[in-house]
CHARMM internal coordinates of N, CA and C (Angstrom, degrees):
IC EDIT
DIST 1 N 1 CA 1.4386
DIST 1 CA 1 C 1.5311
ANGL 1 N 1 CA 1 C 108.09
DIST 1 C 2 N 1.1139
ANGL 1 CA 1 C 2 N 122.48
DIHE 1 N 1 CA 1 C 2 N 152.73
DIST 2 N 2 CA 1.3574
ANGL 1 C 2 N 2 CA 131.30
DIHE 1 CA 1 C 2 N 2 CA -159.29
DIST 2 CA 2 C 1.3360
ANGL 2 N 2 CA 2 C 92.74
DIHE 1 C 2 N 2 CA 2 C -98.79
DIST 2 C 3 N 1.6238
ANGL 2 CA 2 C 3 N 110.33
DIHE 2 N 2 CA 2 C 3 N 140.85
DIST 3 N 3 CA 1.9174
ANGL 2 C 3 N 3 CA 101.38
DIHE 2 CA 2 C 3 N 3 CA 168.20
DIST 3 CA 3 C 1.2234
ANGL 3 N 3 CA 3 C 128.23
DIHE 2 C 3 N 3 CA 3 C -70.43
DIST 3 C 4 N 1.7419
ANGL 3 CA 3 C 4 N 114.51
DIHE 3 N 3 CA 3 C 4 N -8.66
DIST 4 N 4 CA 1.5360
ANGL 3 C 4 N 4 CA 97.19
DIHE 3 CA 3 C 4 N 4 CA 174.40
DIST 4 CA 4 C 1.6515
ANGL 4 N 4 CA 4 C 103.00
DIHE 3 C 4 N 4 CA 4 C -97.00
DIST 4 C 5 N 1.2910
ANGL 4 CA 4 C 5 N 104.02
DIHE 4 N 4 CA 4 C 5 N 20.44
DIST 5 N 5 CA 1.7628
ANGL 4 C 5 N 5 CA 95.84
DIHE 4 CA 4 C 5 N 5 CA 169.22
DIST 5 CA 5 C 1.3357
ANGL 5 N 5 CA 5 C 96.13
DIHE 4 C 5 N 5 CA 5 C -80.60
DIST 5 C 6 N 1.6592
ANGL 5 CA 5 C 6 N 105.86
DIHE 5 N 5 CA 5 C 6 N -46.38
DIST 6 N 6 CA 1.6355
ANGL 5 C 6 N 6 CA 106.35
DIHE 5 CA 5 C 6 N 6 CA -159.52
DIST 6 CA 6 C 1.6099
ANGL 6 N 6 CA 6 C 111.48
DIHE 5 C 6 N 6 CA 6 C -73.52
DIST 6 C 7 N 1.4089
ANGL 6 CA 6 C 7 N 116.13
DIHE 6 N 6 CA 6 C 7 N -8.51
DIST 7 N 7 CA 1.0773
ANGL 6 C 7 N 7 CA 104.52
DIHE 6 CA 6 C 7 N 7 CA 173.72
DIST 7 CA 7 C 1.2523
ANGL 7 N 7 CA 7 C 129.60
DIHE 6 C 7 N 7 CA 7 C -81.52
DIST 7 C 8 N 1.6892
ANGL 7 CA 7 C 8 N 102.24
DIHE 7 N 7 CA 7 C 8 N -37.59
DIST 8 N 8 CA 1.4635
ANGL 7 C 8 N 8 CA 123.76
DIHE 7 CA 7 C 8 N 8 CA 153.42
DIST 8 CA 8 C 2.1790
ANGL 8 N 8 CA 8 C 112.90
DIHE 7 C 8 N 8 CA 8 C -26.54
DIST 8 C 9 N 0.7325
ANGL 8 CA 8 C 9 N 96.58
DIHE 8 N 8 CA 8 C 9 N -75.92
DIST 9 N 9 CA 1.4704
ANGL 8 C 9 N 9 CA 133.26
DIHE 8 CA 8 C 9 N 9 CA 172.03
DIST 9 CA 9 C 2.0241
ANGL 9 N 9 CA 9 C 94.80
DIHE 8 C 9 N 9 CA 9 C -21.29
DIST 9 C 10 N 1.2065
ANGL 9 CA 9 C 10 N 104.75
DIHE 9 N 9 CA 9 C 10 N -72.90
DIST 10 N 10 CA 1.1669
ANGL 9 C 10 N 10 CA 134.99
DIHE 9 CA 9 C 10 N 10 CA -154.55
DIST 10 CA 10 C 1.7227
ANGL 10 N 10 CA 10 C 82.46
DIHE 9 C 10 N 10 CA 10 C -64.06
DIST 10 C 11 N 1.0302
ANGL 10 CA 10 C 11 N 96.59
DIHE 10 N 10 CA 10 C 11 N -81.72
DIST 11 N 11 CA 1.8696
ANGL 10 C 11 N 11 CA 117.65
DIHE 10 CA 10 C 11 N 11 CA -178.58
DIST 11 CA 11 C 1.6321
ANGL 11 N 11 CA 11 C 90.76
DIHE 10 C 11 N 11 CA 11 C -11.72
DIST 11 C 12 N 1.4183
ANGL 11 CA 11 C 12 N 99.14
DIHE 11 N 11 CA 11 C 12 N -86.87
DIST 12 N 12 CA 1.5763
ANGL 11 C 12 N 12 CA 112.05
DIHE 11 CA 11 C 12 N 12 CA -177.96
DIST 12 CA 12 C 1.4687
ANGL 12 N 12 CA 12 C 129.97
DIHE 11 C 12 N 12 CA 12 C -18.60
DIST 12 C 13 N 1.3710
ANGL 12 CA 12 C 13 N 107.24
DIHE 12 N 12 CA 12 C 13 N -54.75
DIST 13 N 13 CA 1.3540
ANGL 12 C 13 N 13 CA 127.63
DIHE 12 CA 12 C 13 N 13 CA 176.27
DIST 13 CA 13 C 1.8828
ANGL 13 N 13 CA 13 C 109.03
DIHE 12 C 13 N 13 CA 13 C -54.28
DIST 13 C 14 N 1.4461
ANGL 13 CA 13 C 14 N 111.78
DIHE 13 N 13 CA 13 C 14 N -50.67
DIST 14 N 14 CA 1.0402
ANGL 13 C 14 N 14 CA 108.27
DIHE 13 CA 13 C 14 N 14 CA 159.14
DIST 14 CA 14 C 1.2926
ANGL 14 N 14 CA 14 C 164.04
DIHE 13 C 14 N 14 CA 14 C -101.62
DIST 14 C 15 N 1.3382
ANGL 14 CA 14 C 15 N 81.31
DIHE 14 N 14 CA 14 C 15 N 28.52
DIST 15 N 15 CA 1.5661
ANGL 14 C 15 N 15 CA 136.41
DIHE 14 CA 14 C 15 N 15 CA 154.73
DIST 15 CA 15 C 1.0251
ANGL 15 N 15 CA 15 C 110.62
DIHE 14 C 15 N 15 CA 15 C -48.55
DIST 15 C 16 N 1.6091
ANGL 15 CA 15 C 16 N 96.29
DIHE 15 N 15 CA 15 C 16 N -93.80
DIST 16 N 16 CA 1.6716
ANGL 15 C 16 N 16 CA 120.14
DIHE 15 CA 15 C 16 N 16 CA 171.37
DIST 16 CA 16 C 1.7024
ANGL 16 N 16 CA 16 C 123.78
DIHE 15 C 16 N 16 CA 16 C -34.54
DIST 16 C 17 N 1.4826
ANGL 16 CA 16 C 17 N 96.84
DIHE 16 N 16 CA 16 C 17 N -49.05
DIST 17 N 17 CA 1.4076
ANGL 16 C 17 N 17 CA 110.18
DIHE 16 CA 16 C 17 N 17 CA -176.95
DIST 17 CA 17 C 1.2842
ANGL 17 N 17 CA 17 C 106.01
DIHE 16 C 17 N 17 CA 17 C -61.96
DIST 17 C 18 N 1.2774
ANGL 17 CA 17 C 18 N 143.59
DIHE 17 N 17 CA 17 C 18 N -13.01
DIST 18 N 18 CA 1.4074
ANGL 17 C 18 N 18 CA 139.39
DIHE 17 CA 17 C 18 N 18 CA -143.68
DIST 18 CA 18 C 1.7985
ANGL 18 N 18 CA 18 C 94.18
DIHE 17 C 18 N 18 CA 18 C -119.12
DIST 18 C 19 N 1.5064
ANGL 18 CA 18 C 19 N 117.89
DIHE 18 N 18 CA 18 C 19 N -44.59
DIST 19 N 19 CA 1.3476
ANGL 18 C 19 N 19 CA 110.61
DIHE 18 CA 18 C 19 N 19 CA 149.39
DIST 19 CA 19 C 1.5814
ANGL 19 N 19 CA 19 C 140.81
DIHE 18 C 19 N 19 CA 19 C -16.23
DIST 19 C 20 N 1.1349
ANGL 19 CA 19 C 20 N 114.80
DIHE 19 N 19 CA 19 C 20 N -63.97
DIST 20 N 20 CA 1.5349
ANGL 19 C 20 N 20 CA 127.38
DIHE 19 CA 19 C 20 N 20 CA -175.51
DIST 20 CA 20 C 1.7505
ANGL 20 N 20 CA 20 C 102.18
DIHE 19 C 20 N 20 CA 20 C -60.64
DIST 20 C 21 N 2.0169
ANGL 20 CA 20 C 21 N 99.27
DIHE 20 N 20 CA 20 C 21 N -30.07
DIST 21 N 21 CA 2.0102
ANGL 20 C 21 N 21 CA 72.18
DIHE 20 CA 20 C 21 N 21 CA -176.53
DIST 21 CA 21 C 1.6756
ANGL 21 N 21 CA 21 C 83.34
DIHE 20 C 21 N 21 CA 21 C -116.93
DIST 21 C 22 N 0.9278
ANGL 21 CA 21 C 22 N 147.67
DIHE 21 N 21 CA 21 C 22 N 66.31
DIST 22 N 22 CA 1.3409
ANGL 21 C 22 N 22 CA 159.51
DIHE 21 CA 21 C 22 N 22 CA 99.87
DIST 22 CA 22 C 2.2699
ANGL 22 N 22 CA 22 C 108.36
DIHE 21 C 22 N 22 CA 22 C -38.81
DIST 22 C 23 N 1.3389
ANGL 22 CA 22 C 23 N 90.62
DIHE 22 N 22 CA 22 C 23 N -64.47
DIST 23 N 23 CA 1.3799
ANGL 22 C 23 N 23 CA 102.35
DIHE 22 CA 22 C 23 N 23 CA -146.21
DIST 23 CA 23 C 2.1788
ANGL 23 N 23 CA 23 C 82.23
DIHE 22 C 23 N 23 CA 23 C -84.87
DIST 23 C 24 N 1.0244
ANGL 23 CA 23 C 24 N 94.43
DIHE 23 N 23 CA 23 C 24 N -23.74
DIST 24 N 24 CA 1.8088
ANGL 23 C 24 N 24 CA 110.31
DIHE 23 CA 23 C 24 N 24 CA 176.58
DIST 24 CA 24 C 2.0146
ANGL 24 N 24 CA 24 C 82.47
DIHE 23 C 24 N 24 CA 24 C -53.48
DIST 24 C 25 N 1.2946
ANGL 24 CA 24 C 25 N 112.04
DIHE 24 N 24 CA 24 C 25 N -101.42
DIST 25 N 25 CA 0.9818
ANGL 24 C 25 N 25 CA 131.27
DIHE 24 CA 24 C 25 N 25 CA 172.23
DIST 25 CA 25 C 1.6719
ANGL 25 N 25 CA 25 C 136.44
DIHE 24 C 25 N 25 CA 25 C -3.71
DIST 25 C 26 N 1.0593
ANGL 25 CA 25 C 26 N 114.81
DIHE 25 N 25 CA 25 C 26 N -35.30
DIST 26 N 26 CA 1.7793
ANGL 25 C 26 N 26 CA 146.65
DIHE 25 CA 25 C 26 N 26 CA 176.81
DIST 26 CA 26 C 1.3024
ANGL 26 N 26 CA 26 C 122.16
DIHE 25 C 26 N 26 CA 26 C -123.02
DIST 26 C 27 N 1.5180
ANGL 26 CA 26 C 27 N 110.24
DIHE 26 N 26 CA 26 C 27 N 4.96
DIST 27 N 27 CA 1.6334
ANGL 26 C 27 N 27 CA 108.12
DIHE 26 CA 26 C 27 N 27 CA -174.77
DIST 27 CA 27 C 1.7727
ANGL 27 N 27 CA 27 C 102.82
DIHE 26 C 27 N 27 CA 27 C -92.73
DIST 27 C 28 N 1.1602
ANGL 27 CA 27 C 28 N 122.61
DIHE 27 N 27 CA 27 C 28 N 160.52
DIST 28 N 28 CA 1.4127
ANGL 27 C 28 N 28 CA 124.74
DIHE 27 CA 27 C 28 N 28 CA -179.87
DIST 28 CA 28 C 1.5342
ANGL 28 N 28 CA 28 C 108.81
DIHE 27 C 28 N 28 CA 28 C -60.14
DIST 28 C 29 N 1.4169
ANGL 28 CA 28 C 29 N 94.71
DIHE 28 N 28 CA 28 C 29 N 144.92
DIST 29 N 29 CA 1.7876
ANGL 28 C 29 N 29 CA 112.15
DIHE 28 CA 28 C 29 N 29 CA -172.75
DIST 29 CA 29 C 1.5712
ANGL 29 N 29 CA 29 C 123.58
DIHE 28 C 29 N 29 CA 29 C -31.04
DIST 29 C 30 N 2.0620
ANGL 29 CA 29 C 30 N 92.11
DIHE 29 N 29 CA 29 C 30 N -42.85
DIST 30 N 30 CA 1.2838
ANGL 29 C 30 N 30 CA 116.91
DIHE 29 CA 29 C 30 N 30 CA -167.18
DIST 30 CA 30 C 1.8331
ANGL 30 N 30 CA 30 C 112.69
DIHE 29 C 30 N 30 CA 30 C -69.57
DIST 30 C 31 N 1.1577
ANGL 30 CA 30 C 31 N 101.58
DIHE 30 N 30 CA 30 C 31 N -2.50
DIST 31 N 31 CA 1.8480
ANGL 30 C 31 N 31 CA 108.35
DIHE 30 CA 30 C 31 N 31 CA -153.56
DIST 31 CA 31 C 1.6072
ANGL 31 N 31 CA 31 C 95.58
DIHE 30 C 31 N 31 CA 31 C -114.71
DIST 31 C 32 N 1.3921
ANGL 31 CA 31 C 32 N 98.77
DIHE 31 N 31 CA 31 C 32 N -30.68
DIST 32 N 32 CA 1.9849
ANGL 31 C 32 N 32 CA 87.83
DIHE 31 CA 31 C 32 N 32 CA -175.25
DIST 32 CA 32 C 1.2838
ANGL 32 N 32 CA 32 C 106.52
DIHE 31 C 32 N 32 CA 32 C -65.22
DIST 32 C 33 N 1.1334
ANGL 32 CA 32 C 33 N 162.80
DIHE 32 N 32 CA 32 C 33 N 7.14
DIST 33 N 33 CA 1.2340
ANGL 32 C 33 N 33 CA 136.65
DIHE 32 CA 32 C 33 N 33 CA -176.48
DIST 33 CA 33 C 2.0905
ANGL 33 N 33 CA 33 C 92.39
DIHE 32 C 33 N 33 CA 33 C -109.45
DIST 33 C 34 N 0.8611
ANGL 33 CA 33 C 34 N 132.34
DIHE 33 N 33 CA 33 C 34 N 28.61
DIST 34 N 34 CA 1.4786
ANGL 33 C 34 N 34 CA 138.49
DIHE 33 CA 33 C 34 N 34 CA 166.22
DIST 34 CA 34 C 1.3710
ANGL 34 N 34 CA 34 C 101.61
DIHE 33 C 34 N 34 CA 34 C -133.24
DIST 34 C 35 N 0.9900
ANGL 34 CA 34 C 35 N 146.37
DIHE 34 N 34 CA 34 C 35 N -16.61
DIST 35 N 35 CA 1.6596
ANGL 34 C 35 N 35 CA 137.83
DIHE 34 CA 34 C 35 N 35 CA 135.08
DIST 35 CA 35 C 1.3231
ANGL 35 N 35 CA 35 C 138.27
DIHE 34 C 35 N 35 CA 35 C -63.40
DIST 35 C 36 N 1.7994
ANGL 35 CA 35 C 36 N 108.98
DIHE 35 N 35 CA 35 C 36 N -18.05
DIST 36 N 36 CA 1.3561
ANGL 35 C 36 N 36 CA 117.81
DIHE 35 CA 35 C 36 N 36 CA -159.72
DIST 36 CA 36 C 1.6719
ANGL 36 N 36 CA 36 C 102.37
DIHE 35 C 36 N 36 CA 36 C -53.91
DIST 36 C 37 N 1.9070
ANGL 36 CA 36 C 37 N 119.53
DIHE 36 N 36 CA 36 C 37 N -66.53
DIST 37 N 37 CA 0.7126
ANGL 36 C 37 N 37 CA 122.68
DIHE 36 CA 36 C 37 N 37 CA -174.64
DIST 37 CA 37 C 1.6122
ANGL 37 N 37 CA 37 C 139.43
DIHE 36 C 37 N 37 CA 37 C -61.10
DIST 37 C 38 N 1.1817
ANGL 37 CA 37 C 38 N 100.33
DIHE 37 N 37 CA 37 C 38 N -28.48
DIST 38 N 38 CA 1.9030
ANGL 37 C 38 N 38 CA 96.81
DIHE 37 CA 37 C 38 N 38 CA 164.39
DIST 38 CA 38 C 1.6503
ANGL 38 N 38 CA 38 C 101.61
DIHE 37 C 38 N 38 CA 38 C -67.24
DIST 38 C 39 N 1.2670
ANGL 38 CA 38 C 39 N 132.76
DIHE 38 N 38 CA 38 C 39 N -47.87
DIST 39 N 39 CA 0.9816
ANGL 38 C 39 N 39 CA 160.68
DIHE 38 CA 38 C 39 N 39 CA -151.98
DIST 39 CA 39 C 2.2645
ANGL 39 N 39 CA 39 C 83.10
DIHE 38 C 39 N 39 CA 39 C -47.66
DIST 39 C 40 N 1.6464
ANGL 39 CA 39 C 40 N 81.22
DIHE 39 N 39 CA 39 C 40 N -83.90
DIST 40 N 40 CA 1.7411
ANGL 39 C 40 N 40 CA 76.65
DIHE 39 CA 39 C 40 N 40 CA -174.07
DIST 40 CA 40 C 1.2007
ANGL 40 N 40 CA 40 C 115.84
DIHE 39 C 40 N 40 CA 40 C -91.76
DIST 40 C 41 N 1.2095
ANGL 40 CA 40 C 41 N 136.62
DIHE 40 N 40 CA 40 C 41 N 2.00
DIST 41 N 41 CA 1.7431
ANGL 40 C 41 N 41 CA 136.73
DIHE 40 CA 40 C 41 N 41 CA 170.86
DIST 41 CA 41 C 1.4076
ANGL 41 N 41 CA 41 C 107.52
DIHE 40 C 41 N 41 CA 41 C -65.33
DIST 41 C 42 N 1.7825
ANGL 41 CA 41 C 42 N 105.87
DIHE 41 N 41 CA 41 C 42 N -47.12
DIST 42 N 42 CA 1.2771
ANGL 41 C 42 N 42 CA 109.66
DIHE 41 CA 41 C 42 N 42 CA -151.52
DIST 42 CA 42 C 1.6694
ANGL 42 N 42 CA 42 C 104.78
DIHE 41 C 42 N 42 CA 42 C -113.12
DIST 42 C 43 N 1.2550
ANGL 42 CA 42 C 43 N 119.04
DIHE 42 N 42 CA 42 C 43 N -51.65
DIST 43 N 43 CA 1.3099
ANGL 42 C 43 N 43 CA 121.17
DIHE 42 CA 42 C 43 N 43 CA -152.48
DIST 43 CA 43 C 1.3541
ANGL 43 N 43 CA 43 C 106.45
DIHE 42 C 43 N 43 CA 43 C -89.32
DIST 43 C 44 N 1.6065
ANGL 43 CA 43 C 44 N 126.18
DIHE 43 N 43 CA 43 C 44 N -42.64
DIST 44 N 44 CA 1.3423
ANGL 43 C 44 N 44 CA 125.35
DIHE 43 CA 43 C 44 N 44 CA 177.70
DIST 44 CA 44 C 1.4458
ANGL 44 N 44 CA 44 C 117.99
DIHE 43 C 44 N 44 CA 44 C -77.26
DIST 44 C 45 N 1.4745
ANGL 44 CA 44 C 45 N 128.59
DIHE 44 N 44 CA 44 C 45 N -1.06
DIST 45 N 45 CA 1.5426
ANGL 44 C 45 N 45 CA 125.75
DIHE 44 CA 44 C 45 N 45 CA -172.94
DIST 45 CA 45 C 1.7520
ANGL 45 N 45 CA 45 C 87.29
DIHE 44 C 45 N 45 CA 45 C -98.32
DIST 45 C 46 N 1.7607
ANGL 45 CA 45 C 46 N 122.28
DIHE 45 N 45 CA 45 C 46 N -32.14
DIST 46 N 46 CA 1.0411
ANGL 45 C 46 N 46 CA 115.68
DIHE 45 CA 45 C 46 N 46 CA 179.33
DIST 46 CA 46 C 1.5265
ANGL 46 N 46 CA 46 C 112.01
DIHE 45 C 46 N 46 CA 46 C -74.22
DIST 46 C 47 N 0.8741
ANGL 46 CA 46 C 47 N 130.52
DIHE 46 N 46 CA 46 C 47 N -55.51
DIST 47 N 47 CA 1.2814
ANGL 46 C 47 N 47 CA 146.36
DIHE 46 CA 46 C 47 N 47 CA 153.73
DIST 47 CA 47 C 1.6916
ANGL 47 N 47 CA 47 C 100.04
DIHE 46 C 47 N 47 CA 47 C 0.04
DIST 47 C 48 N 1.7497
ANGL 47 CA 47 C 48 N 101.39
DIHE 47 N 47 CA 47 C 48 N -83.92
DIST 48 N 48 CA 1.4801
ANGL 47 C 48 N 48 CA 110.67
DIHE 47 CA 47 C 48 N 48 CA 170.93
DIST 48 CA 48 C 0.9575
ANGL 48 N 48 CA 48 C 146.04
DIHE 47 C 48 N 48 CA 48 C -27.00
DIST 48 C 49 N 1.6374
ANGL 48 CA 48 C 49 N 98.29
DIHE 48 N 48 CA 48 C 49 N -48.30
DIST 49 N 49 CA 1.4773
ANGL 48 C 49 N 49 CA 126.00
DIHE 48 CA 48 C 49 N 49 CA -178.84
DIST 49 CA 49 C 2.1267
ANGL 49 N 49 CA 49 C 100.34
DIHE 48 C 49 N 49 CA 49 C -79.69
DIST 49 C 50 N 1.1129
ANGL 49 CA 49 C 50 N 108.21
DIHE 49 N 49 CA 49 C 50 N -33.43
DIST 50 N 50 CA 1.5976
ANGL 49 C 50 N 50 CA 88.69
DIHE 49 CA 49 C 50 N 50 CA 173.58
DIST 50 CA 50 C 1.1646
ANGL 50 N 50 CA 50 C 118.76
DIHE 49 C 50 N 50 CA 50 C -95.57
DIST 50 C 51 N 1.3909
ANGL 50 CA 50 C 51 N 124.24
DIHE 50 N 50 CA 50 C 51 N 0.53
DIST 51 N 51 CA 1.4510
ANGL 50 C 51 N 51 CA 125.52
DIHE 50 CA 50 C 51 N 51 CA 158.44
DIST 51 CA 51 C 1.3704
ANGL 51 N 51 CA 51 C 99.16
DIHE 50 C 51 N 51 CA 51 C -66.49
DIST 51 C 52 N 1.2601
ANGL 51 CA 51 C 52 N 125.39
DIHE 51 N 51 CA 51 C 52 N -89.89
DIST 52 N 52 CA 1.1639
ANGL 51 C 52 N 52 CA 128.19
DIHE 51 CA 51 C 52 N 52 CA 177.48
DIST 52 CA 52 C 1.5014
ANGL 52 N 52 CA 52 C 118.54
DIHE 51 C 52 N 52 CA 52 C -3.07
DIST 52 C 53 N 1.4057
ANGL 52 CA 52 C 53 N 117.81
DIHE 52 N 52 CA 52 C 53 N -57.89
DIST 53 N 53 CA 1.5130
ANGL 52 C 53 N 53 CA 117.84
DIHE 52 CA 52 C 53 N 53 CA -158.23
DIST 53 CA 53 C 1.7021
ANGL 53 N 53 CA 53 C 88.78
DIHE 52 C 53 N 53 CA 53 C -77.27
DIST 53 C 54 N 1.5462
ANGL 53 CA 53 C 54 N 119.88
DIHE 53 N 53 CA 53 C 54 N -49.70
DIST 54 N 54 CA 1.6819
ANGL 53 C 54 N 54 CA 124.27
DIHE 53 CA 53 C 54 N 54 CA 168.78
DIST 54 CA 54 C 1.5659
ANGL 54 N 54 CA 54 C 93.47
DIHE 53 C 54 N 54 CA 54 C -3.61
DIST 54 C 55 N 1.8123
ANGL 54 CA 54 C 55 N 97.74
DIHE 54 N 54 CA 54 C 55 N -80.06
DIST 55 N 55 CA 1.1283
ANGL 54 C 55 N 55 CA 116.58
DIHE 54 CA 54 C 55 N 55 CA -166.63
DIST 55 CA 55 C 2.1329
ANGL 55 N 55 CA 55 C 137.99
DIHE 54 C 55 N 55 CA 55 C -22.19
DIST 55 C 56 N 1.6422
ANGL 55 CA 55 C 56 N 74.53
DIHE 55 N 55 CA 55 C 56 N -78.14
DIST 56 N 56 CA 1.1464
ANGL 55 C 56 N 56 CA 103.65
DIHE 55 CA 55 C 56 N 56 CA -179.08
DIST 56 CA 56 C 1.1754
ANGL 56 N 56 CA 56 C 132.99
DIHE 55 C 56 N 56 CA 56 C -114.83
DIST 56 C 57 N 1.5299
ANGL 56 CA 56 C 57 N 112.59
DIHE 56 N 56 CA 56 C 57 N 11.05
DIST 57 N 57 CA 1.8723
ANGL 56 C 57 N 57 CA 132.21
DIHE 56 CA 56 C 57 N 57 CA -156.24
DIST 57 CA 57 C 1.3228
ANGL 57 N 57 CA 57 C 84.54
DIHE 56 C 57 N 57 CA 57 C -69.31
DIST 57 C 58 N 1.7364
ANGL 57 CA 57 C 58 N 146.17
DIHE 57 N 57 CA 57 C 58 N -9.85
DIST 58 N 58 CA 1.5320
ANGL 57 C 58 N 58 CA 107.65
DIHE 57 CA 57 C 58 N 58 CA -163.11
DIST 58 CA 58 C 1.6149
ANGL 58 N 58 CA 58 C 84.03
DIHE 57 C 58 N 58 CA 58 C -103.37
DIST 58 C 59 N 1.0908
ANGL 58 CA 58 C 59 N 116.96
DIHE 58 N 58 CA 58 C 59 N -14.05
DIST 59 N 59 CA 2.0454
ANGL 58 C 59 N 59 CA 103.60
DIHE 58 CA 58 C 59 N 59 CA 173.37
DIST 59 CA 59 C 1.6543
ANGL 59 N 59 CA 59 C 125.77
DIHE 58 C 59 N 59 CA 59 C -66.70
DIST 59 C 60 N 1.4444
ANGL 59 CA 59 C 60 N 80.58
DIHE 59 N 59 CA 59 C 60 N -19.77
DIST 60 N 60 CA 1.6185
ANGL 59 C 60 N 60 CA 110.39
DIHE 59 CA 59 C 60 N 60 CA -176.39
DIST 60 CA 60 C 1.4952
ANGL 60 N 60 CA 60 C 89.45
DIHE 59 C 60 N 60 CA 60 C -71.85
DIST 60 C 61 N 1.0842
ANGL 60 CA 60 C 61 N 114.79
DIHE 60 N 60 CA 60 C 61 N -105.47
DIST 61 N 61 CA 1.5879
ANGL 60 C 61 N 61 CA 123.45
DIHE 60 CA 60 C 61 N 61 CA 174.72
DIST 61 CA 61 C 1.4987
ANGL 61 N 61 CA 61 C 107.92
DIHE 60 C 61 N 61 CA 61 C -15.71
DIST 61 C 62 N 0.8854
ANGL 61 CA 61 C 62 N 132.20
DIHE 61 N 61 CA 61 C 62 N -65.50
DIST 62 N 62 CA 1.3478
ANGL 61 C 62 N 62 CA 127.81
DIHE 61 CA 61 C 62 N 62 CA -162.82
DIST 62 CA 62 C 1.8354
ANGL 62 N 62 CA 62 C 108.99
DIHE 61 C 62 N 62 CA 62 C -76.76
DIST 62 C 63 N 1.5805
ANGL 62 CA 62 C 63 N 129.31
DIHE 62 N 62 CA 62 C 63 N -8.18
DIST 63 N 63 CA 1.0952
ANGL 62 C 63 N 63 CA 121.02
DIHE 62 CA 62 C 63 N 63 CA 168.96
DIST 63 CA 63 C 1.1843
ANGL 63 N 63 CA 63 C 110.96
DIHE 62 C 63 N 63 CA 63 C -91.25
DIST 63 C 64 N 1.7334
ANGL 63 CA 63 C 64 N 122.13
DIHE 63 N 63 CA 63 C 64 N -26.75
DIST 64 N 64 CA 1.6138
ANGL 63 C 64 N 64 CA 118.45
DIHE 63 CA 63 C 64 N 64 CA 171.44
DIST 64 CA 64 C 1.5301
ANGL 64 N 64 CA 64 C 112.40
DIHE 63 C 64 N 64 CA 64 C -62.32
DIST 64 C 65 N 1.3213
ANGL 64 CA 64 C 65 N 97.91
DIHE 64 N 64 CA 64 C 65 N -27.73
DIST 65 N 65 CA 1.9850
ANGL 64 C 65 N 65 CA 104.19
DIHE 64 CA 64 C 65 N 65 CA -167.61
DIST 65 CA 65 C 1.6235
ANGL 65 N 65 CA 65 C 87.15
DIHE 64 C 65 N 65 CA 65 C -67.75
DIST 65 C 66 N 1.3833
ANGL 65 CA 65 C 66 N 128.61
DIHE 65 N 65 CA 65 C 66 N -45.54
DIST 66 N 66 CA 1.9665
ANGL 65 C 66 N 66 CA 119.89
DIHE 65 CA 65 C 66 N 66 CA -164.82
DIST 66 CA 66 C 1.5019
ANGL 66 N 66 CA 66 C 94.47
DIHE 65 C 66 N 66 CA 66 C -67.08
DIST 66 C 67 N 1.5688
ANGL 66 CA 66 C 67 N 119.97
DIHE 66 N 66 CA 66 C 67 N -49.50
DIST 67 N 67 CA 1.7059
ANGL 66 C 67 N 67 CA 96.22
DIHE 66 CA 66 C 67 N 67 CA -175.10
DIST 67 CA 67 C 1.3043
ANGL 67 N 67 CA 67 C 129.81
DIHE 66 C 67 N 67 CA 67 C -95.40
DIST 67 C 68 N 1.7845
ANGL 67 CA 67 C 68 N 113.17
DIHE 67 N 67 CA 67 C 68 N 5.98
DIST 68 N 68 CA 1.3334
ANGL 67 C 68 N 68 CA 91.27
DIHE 67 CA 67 C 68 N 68 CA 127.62
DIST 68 CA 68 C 1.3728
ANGL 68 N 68 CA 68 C 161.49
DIHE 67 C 68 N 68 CA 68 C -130.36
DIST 68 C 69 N 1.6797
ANGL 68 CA 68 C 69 N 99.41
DIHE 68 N 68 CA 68 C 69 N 54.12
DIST 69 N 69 CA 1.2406
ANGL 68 C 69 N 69 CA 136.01
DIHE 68 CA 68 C 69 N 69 CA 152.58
DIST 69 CA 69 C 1.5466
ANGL 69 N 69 CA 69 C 107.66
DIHE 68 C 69 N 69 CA 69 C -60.78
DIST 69 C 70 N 1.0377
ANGL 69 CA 69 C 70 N 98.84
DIHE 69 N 69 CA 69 C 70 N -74.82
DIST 70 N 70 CA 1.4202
ANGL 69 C 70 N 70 CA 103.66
DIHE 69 CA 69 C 70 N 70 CA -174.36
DIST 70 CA 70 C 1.4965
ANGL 70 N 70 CA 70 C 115.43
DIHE 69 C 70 N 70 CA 70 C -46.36
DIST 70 C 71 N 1.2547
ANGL 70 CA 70 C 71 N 121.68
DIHE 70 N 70 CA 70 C 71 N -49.91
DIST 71 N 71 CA 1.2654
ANGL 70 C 71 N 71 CA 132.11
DIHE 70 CA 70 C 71 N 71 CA -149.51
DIST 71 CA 71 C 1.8932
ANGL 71 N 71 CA 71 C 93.11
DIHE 70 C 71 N 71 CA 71 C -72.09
DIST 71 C 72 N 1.3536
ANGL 71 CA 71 C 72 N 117.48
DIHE 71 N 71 CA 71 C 72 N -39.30
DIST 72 N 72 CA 1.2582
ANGL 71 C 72 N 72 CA 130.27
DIHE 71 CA 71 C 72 N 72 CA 156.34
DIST 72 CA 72 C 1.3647
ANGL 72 N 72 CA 72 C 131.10
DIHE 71 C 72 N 72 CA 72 C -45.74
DIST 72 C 73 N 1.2605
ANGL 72 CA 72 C 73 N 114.89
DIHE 72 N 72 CA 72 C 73 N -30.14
DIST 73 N 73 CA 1.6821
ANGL 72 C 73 N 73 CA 116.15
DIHE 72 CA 72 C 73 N 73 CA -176.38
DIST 73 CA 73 C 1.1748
ANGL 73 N 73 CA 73 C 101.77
DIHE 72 C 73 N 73 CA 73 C -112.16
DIST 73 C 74 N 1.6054
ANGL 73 CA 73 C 74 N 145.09
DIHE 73 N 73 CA 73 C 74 N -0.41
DIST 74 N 74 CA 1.2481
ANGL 73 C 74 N 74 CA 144.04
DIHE 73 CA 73 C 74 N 74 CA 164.10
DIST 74 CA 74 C 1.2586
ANGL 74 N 74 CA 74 C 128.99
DIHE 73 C 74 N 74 CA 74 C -99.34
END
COOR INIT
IC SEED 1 N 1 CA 1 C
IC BUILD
């Protein structure tokens, strides 16, 4: 797979993910407390986690690629 598929890919996801606390965010007073918990258990650590990789996924990639290089030649 090509990396600007996967980046594509990635983007999307937190895209999507960013939806659920959109509607979190603007929904009536009475309703947030039955959203709270997917809200931050689930959607904003994912959220995080694909910003993050946005971020920094090629340091990521490229520090697993040195150990297992290494782990290969030793």
């Amino acid at each position: 797979m090509q990396e600007a598929t996967k980046r594509s890919i990635v983007r999307w996801i937190h895209l999507v993910l960013a939806i659920p606390i959109a509607g979190y965010i603007y929904s009536p007073f009475d309703k947030i407390p039955n959203y709270a918990p997917p809200i931050r258990f689930v959607f904003v650590p994912l959220l995080i986690l694909s910003g993050l990789w946005m971020w920094k996924g090629h340091a990521v990639r490229r520090l697993i690629s040195k150990r297992s290089a290494l782990k290969v030649t030793q």
